[in-house]
N, C-alpha and C positions, 0 to 999 in steps of 0.2 A: 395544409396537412403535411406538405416536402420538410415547413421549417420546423414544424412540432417534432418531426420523427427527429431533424438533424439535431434540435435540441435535448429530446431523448436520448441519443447517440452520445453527446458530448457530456451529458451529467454522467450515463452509465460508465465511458471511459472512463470519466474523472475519478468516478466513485473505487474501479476496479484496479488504477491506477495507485491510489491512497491506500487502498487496500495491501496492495503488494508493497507499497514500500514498510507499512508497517509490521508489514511478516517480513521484511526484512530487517527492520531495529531488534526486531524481538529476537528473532533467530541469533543478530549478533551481539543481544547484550545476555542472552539466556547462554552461551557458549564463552565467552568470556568469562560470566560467572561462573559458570562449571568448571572452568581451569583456575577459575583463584586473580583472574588478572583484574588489576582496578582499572577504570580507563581514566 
């Protein structure tokens, strides 16, 4: 049951972790294009 929960634990991080990085692309390609800048 110890290794299921830690298994549990490590897909949720992964998942919460993927998450944030792509609120992070978006945040910086949606603000880049509001100023007009190409990357």
């Amino acid at each position: 049951m110890n290794n299921a929960n830690q298994e549990l634990n490590v897909v949720m991080f992964y998942r919460s972790y993927h998450f944030v990085q792509e609120l992070k692309v978006n945040s910086f390609a949606s603000e880049n294009g509001g100023k007009g800048i190409g990357i």
